[in-house]
N, C-alpha and C positions, 0 to 999 in steps of 0.2 A: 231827381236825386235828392236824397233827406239829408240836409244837414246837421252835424252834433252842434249842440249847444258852445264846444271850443268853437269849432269852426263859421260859427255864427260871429263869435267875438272875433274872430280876426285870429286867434293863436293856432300858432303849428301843433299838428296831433303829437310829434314827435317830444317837444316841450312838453306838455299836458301828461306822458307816458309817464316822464318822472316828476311829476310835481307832484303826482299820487301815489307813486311804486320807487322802490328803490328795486335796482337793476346789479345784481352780483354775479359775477365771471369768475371760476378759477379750473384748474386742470388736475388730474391725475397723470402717472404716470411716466411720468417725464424721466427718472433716475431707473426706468426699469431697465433691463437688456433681452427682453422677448416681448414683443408684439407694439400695441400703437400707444400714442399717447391720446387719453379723453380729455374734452373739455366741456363744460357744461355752465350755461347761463340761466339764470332765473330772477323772475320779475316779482314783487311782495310788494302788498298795500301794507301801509303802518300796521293795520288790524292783526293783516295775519300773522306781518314780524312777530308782533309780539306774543299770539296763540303759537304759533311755531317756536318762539324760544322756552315758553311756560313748558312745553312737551317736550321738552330737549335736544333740540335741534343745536347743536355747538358743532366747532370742526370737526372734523371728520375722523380723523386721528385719532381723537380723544374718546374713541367710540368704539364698542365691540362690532364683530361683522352684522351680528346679532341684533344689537340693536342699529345698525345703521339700515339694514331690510326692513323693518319694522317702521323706519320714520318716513323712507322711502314713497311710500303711497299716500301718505300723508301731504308729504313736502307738494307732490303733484296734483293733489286734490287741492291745495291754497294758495298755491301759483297760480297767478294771474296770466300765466305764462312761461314756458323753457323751452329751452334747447339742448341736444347732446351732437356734438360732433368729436370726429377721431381725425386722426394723420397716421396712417402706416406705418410700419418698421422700416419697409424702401423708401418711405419717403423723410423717414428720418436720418437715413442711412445718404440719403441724396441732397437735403439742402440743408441739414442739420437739427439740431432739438430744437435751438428758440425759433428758426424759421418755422419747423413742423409741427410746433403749439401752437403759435400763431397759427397757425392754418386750420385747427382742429376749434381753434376761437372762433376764428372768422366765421365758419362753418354751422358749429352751435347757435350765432348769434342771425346767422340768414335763415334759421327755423323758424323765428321769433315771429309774432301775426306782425306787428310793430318793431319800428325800427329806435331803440331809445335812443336819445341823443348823451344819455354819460353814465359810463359804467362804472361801476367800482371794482377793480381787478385785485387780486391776492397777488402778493408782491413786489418788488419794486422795479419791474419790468415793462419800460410802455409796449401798447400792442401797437407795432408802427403799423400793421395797414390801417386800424380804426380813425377815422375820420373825425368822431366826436369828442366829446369830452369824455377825458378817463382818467379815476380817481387811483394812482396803484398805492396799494395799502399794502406794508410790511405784516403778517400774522392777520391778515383782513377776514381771514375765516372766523378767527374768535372774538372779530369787532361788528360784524357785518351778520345779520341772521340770515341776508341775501345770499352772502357770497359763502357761508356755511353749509347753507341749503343748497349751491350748487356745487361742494365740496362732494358732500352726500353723495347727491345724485352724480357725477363723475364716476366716484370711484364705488358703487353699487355699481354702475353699467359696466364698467371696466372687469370689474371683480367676476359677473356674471360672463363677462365672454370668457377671460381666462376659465371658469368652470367648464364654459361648454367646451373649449378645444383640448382641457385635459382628457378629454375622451377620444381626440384624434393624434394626441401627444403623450399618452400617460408616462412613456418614461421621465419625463421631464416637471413632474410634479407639481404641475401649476395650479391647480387648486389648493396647494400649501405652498408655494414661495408665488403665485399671484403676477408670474414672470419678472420678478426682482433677482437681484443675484445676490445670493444668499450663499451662503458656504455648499451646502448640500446643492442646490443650483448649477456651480462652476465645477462642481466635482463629474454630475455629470455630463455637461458639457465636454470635459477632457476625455471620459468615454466612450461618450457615444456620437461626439458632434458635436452639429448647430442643423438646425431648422431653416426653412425660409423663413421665416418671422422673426428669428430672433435679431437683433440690432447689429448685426456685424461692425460697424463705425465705434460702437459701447467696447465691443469684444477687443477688437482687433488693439484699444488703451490699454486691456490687460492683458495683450499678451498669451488669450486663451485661443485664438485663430490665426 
């Protein structure tokens, strides 16, 4: 078996992961009331931080859909490495949002080829199952080109399922409200129903189930 050069010296691969890359975690989805919440982690050597911010890589938010496809293949081709995982609507609906983010972290982050030992999280939420070190940064999307880049990438994937299921949903207009509730959203809601997917636990606070 060939050893690396860390592991020659004696250090863990796991230290070595971030002493070279910084490691950003953050989520989509979480305020919607149809379908899952994403999470998405990615790994940036200084180099690319910095070729990914020069090209516009900032939060997510602050981004047309337009241009966030666009940076999308980018952010993946200079990743040293990511993840995307989700948590269900039942399963948000079953052990709650922060529990079922968490789960959609944890998930994203056992993609990873490496396991880093400290992430920098958007917001000031610790991930209790994570074990390592973790940095939670309030607005960390626009301090962090890591945790930006996995902003992106979140809610690109999130974005792209709600497109595909408005094709098994279209009365519900989720290629324009993205399964948020939105006025036109709850309106038809009272309509026409709910879904299996939609968040009944979200619904049932307003009083529209």
């Amino acid at each position: 078996m060939r050893l690396t050069m860390q592991e020659k010296k004696g250090e863990d691969p796991q230290q070595v992961l971030n002493k070279v890359s910084e490691v950003g975690i953050d989520e989509v989805g979480r305020g919607a009331v149809f379908g899952p919440v994403f999470s998405a982690v990615v790994v940036l050597t200084q180099k690319n931080q910095s070729t990914l911010k020069q090209i516009g890589v900032i939060d997510s938010k602050k981004l047309t859909s337009k241009k966030r496809k666009l940076l999308l293949p980018k952010i993946l081709l200079l990743s040293s490495d990511y993840g995307i995982g989700q948590s269900s609507a039942g399963e948000i609906d079953k052990f709650g949002i922060r529990f079922a983010t968490e789960l959609s972290m944890i998930r994203a982050l056992k993609k990873l080829k490496k396991t880093p030992s400290e992430l920098i999280i958007d917001g000031p939420l610790l991930l209790r199952p994570w074990k390592g070190i973790q940095k939670n940064i309030v607005s960390g999307d626009s301090k962090f080109t890591s945790v930006a880049s996995a902003s992106i990438v979140a809610k690109v994937s999130r974005d792209n399922l709600m497109e595909k299921l408005n094709s098994k949903y279209p009365r519900y207009l989720l290629s324009r409200n993205k399964g948020y509730g939105t006025r036109e959203h709850f309106e038809i809601i009272k309509k026409k129903g709910i879904t299996n997917l939609h968040r009944k636990s979200f619904l049932k606070k307003s009083n529209l189930i």
